[in-house]
C-alpha positions in Angstrom: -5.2 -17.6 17.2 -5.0 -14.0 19.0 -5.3 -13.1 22.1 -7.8 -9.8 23.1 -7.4 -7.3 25.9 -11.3 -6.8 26.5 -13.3 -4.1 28.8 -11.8 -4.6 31.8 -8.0 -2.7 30.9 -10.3 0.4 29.7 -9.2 3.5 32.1 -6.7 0.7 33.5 -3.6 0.4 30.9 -1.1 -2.2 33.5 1.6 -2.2 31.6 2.4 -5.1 32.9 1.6 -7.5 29.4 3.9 -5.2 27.4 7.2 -6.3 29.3 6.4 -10.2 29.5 5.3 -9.8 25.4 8.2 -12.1 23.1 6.9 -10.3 19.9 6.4 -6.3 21.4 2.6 -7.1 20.1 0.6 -5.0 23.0 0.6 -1.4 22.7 0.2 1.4 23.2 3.3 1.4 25.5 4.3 4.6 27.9 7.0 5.3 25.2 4.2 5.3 22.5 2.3 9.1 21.9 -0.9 7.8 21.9 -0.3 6.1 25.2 -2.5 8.6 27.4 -5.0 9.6 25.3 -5.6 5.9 24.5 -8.6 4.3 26.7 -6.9 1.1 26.9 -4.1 -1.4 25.4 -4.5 -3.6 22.1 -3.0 -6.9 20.9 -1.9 -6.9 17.4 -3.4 -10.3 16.2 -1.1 -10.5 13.2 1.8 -10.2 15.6 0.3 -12.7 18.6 2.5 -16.2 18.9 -0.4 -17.4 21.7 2.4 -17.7 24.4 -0.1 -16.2 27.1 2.3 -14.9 29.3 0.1 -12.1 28.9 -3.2 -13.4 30.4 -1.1 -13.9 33.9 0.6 -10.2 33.9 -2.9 -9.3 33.6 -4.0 -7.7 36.9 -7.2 -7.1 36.3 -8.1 -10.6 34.5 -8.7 -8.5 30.7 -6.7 -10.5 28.4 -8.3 -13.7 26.5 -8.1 -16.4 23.8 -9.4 -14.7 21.2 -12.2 -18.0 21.1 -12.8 -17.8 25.4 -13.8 -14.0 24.7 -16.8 -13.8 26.7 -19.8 -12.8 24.7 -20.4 -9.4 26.3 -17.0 -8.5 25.2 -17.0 -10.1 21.7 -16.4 -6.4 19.9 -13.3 -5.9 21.6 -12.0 -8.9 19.3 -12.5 -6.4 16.6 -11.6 -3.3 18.3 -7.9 -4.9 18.9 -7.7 -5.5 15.2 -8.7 -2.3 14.2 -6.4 -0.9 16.5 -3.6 -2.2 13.9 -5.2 -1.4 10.8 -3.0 0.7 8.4 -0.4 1.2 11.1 3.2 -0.2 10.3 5.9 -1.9 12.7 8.6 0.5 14.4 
């Protein structure tokens, strides 16, 4: 199971889940080009091990089990995935 950055990272983008992340699975980083005009950061699910050191980097209390998603967020599960979609590693 994944974990989801949901609504709250939106206009945010903490870096902060990027540098504790064992499998470079969060992006876009600063060094990525689609860092700025991104709205927020993704988890690749296909990449997540479920450590969690994620969830407390967090600052703003935005990253989630992908199953404790609240329900007014449940797209973003989605959104994170799709993020991924047809995009290759390095």
């Amino acid at each position: 199971m994944a974990h989801v950055i949901t609504q709250p990272c939106i206009g945010v983008k903490d870096t902060a889940c990027v540098s504790v992340c064992p499998t470079d699975c969060i992006h876009p980083t600063k060094d990525d080009h689609d860092f700025e005009t991104s709205e927020m950061l993704f988890i690749d699910p296909d990449a997540c091990i479920d450590c969690g050191l994620c969830v407390a980097a967090c600052p703003v209390r935005a990253i989630f089990q992908q199953d404790d998603v609240p329900e007014q967020w449940a797209d973003f599960i989605e959104r994170n995935a799709a993020h991924f979609r047809g995009k290759t590693a390095g």
